[in-house]
C-alpha positions as CSV (number, residue, x, y, z in Angstrom):
1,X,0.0,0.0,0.0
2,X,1.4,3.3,-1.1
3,X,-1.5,5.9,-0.5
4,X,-1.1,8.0,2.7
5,X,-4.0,7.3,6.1
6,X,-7.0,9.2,5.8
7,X,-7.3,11.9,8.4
8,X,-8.7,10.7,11.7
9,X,-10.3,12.0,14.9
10,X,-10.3,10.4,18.3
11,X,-13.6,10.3,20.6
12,X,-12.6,10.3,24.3
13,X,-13.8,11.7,27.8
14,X,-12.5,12.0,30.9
15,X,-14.0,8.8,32.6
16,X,-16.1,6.3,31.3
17,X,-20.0,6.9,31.4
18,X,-20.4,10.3,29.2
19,X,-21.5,9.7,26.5
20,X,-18.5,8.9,24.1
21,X,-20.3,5.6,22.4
22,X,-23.4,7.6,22.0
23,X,-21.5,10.6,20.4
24,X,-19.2,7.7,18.1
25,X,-22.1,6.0,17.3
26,X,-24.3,8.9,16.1
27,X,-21.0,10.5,14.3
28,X,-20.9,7.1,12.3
29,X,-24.1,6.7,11.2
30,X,-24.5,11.1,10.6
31,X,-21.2,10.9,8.5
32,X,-22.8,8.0,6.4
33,X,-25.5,8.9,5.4
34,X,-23.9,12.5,4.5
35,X,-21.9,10.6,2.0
36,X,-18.7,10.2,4.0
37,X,-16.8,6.7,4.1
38,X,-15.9,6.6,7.9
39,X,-13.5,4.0,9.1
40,X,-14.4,2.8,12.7
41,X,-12.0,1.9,15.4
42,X,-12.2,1.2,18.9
43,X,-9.4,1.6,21.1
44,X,-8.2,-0.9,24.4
45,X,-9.7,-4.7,24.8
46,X,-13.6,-4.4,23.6
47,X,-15.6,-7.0,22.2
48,X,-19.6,-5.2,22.6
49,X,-18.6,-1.6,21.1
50,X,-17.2,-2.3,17.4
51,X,-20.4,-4.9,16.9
52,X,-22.5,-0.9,17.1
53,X,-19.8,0.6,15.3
54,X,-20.2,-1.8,12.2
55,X,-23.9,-1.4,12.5
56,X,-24.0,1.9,12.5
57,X,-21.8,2.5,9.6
58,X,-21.6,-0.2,7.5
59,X,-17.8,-1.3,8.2
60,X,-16.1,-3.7,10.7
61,X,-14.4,-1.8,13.6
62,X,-11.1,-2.8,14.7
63,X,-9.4,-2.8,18.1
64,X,-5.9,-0.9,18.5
65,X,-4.3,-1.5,21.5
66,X,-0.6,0.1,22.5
67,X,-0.3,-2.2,25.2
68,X,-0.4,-5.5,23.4
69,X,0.2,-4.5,20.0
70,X,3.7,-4.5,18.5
71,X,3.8,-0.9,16.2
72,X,4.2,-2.8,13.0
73,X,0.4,-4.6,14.6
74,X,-1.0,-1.4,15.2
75,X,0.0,0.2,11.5
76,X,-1.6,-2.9,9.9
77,X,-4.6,-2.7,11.7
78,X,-4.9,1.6,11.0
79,X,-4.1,0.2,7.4
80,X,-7.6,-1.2,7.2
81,X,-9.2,2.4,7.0
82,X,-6.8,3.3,3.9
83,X,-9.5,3.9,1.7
84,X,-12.2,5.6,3.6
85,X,-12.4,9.4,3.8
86,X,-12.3,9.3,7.5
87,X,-11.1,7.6,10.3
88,X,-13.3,8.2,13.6
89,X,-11.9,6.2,16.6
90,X,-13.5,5.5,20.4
91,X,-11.3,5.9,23.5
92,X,-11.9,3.4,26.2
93,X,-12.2,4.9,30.0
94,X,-11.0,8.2,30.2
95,X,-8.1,9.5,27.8
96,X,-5.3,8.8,30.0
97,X,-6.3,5.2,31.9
98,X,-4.0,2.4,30.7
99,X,-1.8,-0.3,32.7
100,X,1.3,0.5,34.5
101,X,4.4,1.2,31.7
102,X,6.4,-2.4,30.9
103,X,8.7,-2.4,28.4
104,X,8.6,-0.3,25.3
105,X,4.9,-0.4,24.8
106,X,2.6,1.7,25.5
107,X,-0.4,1.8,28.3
108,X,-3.0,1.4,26.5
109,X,-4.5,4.4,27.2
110,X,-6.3,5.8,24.0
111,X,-3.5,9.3,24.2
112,X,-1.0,6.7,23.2
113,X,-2.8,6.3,19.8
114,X,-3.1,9.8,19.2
115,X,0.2,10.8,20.9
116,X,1.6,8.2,17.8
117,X,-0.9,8.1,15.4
118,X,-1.5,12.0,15.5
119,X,-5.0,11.9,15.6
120,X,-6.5,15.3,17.2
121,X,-8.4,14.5,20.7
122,X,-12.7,15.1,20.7
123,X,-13.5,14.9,24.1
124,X,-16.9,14.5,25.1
125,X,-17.6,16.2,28.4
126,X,-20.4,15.5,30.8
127,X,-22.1,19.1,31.9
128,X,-24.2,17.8,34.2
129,X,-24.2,19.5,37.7
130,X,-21.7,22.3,36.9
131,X,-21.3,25.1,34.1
132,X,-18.1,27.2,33.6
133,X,-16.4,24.4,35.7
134,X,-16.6,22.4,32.7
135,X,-13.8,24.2,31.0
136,X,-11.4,23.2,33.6
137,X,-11.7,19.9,33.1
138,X,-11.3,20.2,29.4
139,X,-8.2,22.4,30.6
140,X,-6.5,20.2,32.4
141,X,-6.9,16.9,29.8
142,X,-5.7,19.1,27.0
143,X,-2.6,20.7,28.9
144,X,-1.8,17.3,30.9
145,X,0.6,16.1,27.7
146,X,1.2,18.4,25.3
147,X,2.2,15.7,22.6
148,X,-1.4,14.5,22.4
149,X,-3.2,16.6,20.0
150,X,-6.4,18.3,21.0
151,X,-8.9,19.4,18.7
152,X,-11.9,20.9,21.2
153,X,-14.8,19.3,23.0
154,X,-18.5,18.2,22.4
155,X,-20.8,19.0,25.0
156,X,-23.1,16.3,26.6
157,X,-26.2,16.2,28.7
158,X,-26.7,19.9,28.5
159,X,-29.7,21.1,30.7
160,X,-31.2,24.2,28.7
161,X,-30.6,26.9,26.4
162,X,-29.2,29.3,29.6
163,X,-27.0,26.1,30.5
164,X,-25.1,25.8,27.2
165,X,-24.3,29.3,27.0
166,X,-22.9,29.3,30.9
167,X,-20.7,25.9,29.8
168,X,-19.9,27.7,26.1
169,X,-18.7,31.0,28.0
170,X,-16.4,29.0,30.4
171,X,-14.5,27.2,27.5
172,X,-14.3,30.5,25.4
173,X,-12.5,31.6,28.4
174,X,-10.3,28.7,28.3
175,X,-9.3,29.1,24.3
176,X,-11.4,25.4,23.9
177,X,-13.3,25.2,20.8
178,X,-16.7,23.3,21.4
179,X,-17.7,21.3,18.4
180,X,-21.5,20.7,19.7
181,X,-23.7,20.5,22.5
182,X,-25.8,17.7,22.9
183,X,-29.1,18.0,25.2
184,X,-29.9,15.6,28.3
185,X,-31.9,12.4,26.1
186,X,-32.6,9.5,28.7
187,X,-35.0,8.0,26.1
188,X,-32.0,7.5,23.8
189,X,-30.2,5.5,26.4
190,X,-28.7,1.6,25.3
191,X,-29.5,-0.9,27.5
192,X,-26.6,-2.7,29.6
193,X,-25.9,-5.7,31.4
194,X,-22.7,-7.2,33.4
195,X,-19.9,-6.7,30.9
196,X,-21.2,-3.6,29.3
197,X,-24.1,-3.4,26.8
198,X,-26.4,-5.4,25.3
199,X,-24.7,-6.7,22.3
200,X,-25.6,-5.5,19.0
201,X,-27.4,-9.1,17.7
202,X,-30.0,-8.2,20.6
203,X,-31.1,-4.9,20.1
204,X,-33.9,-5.1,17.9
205,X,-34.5,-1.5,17.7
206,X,-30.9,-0.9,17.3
207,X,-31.3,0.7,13.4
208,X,-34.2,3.0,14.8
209,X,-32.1,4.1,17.7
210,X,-29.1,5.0,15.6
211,X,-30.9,6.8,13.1
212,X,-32.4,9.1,16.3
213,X,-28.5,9.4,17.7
214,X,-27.2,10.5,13.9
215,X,-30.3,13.3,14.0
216,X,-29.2,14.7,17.5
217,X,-25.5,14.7,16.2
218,X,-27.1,17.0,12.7
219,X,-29.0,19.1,14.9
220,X,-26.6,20.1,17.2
221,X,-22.8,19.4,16.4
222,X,-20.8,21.2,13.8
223,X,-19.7,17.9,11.4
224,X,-18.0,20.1,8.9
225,X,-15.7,21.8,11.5
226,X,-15.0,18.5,13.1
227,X,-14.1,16.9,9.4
228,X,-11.9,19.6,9.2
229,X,-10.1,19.4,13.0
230,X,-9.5,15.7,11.6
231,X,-5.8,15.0,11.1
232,X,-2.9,12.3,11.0
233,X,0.8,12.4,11.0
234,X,2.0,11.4,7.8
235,X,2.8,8.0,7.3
236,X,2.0,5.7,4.6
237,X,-1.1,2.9,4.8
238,X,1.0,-0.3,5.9
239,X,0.8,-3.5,5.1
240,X,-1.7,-6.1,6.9
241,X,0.6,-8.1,9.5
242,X,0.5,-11.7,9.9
243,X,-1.0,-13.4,13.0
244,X,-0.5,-17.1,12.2
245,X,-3.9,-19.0,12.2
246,X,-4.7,-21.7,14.7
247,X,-5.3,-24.3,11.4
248,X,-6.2,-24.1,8.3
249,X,-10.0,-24.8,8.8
250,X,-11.2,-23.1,12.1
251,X,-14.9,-24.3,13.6
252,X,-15.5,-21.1,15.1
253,X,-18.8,-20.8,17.0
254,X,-20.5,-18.0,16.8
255,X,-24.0,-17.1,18.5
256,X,-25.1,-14.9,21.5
257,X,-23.1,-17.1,23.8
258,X,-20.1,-16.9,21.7
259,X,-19.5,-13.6,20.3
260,X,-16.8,-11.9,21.6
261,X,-13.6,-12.5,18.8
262,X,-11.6,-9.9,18.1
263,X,-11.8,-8.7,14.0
264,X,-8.6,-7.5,13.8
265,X,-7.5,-12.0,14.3
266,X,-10.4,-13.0,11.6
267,X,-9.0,-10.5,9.8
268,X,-5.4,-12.2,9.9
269,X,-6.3,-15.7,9.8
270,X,-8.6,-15.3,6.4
271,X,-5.1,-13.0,5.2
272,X,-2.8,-16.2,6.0
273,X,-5.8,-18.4,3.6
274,X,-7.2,-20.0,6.3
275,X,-11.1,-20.5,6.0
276,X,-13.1,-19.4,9.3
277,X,-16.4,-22.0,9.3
278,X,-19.1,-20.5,11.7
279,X,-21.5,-22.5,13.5
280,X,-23.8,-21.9,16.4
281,X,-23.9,-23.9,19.6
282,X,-27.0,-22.3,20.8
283,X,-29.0,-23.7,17.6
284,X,-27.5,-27.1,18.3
285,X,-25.2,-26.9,15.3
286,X,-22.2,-29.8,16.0
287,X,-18.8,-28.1,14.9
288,X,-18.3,-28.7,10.7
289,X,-16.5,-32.3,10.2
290,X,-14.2,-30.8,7.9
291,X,-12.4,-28.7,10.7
292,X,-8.9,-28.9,12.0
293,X,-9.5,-27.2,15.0
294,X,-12.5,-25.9,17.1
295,X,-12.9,-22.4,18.5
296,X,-14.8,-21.4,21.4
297,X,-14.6,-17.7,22.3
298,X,-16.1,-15.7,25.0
299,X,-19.4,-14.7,25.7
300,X,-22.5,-14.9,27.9
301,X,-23.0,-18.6,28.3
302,X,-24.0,-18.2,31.6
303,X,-27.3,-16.7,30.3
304,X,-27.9,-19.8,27.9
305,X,-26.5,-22.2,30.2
306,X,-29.9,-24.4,30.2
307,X,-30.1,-24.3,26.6
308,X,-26.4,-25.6,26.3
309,X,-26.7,-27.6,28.2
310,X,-29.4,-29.5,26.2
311,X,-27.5,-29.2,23.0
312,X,-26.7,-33.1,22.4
313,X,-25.8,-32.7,18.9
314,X,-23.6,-29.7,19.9
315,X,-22.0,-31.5,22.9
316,X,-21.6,-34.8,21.0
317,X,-20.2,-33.5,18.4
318,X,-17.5,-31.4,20.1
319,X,-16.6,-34.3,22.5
320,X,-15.8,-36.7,18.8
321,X,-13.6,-33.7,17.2
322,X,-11.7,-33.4,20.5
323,X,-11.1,-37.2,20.1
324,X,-8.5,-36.9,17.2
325,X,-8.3,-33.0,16.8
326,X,-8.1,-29.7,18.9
327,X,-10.4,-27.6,20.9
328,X,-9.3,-24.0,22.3
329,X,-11.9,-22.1,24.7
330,X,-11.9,-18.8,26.0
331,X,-13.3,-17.2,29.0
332,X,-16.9,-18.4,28.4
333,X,-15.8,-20.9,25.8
334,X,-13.5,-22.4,28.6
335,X,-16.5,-22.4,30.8
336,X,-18.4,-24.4,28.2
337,X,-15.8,-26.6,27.9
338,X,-15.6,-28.2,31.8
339,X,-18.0,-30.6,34.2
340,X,-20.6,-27.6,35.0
341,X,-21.5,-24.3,34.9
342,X,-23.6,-23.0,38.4
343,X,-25.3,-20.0,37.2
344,X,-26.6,-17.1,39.0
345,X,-29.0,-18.7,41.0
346,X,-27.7,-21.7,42.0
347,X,-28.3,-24.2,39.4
348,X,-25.6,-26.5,38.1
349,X,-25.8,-26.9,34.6
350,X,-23.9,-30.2,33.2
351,X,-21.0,-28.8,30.3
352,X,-18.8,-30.2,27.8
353,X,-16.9,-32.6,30.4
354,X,-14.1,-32.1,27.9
355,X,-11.9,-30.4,31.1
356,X,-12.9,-31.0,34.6
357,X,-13.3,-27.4,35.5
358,X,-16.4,-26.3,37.5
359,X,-17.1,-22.5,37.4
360,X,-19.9,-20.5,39.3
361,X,-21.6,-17.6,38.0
362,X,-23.8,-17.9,41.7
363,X,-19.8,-16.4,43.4
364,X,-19.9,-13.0,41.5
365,X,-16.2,-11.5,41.3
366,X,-15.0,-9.4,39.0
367,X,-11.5,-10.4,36.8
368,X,-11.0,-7.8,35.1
369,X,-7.5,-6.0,33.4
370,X,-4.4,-7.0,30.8
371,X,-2.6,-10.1,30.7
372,X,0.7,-11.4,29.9
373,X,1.1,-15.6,29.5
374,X,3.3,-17.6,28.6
375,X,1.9,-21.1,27.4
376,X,2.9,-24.5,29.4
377,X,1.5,-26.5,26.8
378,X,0.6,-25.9,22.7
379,X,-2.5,-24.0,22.2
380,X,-4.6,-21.8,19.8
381,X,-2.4,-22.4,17.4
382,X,1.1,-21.5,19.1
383,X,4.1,-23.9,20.5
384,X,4.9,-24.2,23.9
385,X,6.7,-21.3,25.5
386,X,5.0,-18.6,23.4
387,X,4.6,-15.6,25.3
388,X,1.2,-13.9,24.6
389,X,-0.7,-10.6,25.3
390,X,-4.6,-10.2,26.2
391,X,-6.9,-9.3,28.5
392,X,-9.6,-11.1,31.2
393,X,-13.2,-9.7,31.9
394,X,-15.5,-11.9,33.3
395,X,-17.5,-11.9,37.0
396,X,-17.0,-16.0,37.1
397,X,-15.4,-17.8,39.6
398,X,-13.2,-21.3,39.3
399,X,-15.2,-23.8,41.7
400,X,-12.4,-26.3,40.6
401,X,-9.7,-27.0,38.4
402,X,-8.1,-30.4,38.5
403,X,-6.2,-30.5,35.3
404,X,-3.1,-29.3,34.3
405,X,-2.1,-25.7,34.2
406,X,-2.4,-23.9,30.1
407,X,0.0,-21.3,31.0
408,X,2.1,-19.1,33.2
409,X,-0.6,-15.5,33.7
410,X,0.6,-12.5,35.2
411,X,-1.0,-8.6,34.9
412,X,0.3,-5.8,33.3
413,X,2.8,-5.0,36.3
414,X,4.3,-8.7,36.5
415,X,2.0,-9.9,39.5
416,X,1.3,-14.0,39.3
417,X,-2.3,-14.1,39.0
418,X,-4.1,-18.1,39.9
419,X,-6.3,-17.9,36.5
420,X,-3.7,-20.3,34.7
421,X,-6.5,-22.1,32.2
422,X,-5.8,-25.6,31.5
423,X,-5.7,-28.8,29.1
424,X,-5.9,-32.1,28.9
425,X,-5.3,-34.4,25.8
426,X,-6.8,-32.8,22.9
427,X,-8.3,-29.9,24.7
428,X,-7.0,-26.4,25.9
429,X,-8.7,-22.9,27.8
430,X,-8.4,-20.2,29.7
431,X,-10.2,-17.1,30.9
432,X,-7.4,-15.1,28.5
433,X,-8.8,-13.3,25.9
434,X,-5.7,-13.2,23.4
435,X,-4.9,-9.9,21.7
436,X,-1.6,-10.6,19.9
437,X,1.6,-12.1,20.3
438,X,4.2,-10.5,22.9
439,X,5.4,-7.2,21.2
440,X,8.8,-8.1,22.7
């Protein structure tokens, strides 16, 4: 690839909870349908948010992470927008919340992808319960490092007309350009549940709800002056990087209870030729015969454990791949794959018996930040002794564990952590949502 990136923007906010996926997502689906080719990301480990991003634009969204992705990674992924006229990314938390530095990478904070990328900062501000005050907030994230760009603010859950002018005059005081201010809208409000939102696949308004966000964004942001603030630093489209596949022919289920794979690995693994065959557990689909390997990703199979459960031609059909060939699981997938899953109230639901783990949803506690492993055993598609970079987020706990250990887990700042996964024969999982390959 020879053409130059597209200009891009970057939608953060000081904290999570104001309104930065309802500003991306009504930005996505305004720009569209003004004609604009926007190229979605989302920065940090998220599953939920590009699944909207894609719907409300029409592209797949892609994860960048500084934290587990090598540079080369990162530039391969950024490469994906190379033809779009726009690229509009979403922060994670506020602008500045990463891991603790290790090595040469970065935090993971979203101001290390502007900080490199040179995309200018959009933060979305929450006015609620203060006016002029606002504009030291604003202050203070746009003077913290003066190597992330900052393009001006956007203005959200504005009380009234005499409100936005009190907030307006503050940050005209402070030399902070405000692109928009949005009004207080609990009606257009996404519903959530323990790891974030509803997922896209169950929203069945989600198209009507969109199209309401993109006509609050006409009505009361200034999209030419924000296409305009857009920017990058100049550096040529790269090429896609290669994350080698697990196989050649990947059983990859695919549902409501197994949903959370990161596009930026399809991406790779269809790259490297390797054909990604879909199937759904929670229809009772066994895995494809013609598979090499069968993939189990995260999810919510706690909320379908009953119908899993009862999936005999699912169930049988796993347990006869794993006789000859493997099976990799994570976080929910793992789940699937042991003796039982106890779900919120109680109940013990019988599994996969294809590991002898037993995990309770019943025990809430939440595992939740980056993860460093380094495998004990071959699995997913790498050789003993790989190191590996991810993330955990889940609220289960391990009930027991008898087999043997799947890797070596630690957090961002080196701390031995007990979630090790496991395997046994065939068979391989852990609660580690892999990202990429070590950077170092």
């Amino acid at each position: 690839m020879n053409a130059p990136l597209p200009p891009g923007l970057l939608i953060t906010a000081p904290a999570s909870g104001t309104g930065k996926t309802t500003v991306t997502l009504g930005l996505l689906r305004a720009l569209t349908e003004a004609g604009v080719s926007v190229q979605p990301f989302k920065s940090g480990p998220d599953y939920i948010d590009p699944a909207f991003h894609r719907a409300a634009c029409g592209r797949a969204s892609f994860n960048l992470d500084s934290w587990a992705m090598s540079d080369a990674l990162l530039d391969g992924i950024a490469a994906q927008g190379h033809e779009a006229d726009l690229l509009l990314i979403e922060g994670a938390m506020g602008l500045f919340d990463g891991a603790a530095r290790s090595g040469a990478s970065g935090v993971g904070a979203s101001a290390d992808l502007a900080r490199r990328m040179g995309w200018p900062v959009v933060l979305v501000v929450d006015a609620s319960g203060q006016a002029q005050s606002t504009a030291a907030v604003a202050h203070g994230f746009r003077t913290l490092d003066g190597a992330v760009p900052f393009a001006g603010v956007i203005l959200n859950r504005v009380a009234s007309p005499r409100h936005e002018r009190l907030v307006r005059s503050g940050m005209e005081a402070a030399g902070i350009r405000v692109f928009g201010a949005l009004p207080r809208r609990p009606d257009l409000t996404l519903p959530e549940r323990h790891l974030g939102l509803v997922q896209a696949i169950e929203h069945p308004g989600l198209d009507a709800l969109l199209s309401d966000y993109a006509a609050m964004i006409r009505a009361h942001v200034d999209l030419p002056a924000l296409r305009q603030a857009a920017d990058a630093r100049a550096r040529q489209a790269a090429a896609a990087v290669t994350i080698p596949p697990p196989a050649q022919r990947i059983a990859l289920a695919q549902d409501a209870a197994f949903s959370f794979t990161y596009p930026h690995l399809l991406a790779a693994w269809r790259s490297s030729g390797a054909e990604v065959l879909p199937f759904s557990p929670l229809a009772n689909e066994a895995p494809p015969p013609k598979a090499e390997l069968v993939w189990l990703p995260g999810g919510y199979p706690e909320l379908h454990a009953g119908r899993l459960a009862a999936a005999e031609t699912f169930l049988t059909g796993l347990a006869a791949h794993a006789t000859t060939r493997p099976v990799y699981g994570e976080c929910g997938g793992y789940m699937v794959l042991g003796e039982g899953l106890i779900d919120r109230d109680g109940v013990r639901h019988r599994m996969a018996g294809l590991l002898g783990l037993v995990t309770s949803y019943a025990d809430r506690r939440l595992h939740l930040g980056y993860r460093q492993a380094r495998l004990l055993a071959p699995a997913a598609g790498f050789a003993q002794g790989t190191r590996l970079r991810g993330h955990e987020f889940h609220y289960s706990t391990i009930v027991a564990q008898p087999d043997a250990p799947l890797a070596e887990v630690t957090d961002a700042e080196g701390a031995v952590l007990a979630e090790s996964g496991s395997h046994r024969g065939q068979v391989a999982g852990s609660f580690f949502h892999l990202i990429a390959p070590d950077p170092a």
